[in-house]
C-alpha positions as CSV (number, residue, x, y, z in Angstrom):
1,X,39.5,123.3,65.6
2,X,39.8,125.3,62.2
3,X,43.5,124.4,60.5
4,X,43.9,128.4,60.2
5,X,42.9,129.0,63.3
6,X,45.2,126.6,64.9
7,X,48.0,128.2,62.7
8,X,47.3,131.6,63.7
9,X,47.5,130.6,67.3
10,X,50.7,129.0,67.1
11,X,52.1,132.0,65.5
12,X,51.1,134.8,68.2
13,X,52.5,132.0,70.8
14,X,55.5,131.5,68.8
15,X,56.0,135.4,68.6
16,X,55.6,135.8,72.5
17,X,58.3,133.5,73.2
18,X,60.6,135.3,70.2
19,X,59.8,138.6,72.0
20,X,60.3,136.7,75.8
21,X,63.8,135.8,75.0
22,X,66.0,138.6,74.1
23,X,63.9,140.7,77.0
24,X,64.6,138.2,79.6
25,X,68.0,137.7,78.6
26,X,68.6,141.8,78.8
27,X,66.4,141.2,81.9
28,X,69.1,139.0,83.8
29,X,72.1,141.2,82.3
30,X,70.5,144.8,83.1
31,X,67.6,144.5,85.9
32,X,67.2,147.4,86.1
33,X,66.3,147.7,82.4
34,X,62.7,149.2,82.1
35,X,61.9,148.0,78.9
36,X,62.6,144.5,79.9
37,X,60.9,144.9,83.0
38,X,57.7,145.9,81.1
39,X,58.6,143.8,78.6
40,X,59.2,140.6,80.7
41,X,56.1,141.3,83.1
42,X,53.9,141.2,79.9
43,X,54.7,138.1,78.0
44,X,54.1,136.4,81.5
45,X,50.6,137.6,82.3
46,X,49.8,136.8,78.5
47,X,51.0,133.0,78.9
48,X,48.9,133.0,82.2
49,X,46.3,134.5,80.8
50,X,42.5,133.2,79.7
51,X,43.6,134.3,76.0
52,X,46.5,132.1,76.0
53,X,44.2,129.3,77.3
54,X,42.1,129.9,74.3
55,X,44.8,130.0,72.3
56,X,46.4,126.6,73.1
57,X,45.5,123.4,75.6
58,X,49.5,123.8,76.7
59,X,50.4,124.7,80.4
60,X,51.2,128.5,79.9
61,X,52.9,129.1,83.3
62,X,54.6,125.8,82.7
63,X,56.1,126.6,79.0
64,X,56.8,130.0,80.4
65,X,58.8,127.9,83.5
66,X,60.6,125.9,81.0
67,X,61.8,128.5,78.7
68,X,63.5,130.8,81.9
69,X,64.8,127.4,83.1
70,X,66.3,126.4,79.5
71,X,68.3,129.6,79.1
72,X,69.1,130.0,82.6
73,X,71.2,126.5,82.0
74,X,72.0,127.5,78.7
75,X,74.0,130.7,80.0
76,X,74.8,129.4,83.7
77,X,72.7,131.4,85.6
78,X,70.6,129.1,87.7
């Protein structure tokens, strides 16, 4: 795989977890919160997603598992 392209796909995955994290967090404080409903609900269908597949050989739904279970620890809310 092209070096730039590889680079490029790490970034847009490194920006959807960025964007997953302060939504989620909102999402557990405020469920009720609209934008990190919408928000939330995106991220997920893009790390399930074909693109992300793509984009990476990693387990998308498994990451995406990982992350929710690392903060839930990291702020006791299991």
């Amino acid at each position: 795989m092209d070096e730039n392209y590889q680079k490029l796909a790490n970034a847009i995955i490194l920006q959807a977890v960025k964007d997953f994290k302060p939504a989620y967090r909102r999402l557990k404080n405020h469920p009720n919160d609209r934008l990190a409903q919408d928000t939330v609900r995106e991220i997920t269908k893009f790390f399930c997603s074909q693109y992300f597949e793509a984009l990476s050989d990693l387990d998308g739904p498994a990451l995406l598992n990982r992350i929710m279970r690392e903060m839930d620890e990291k702020h006791g809310k299991n």
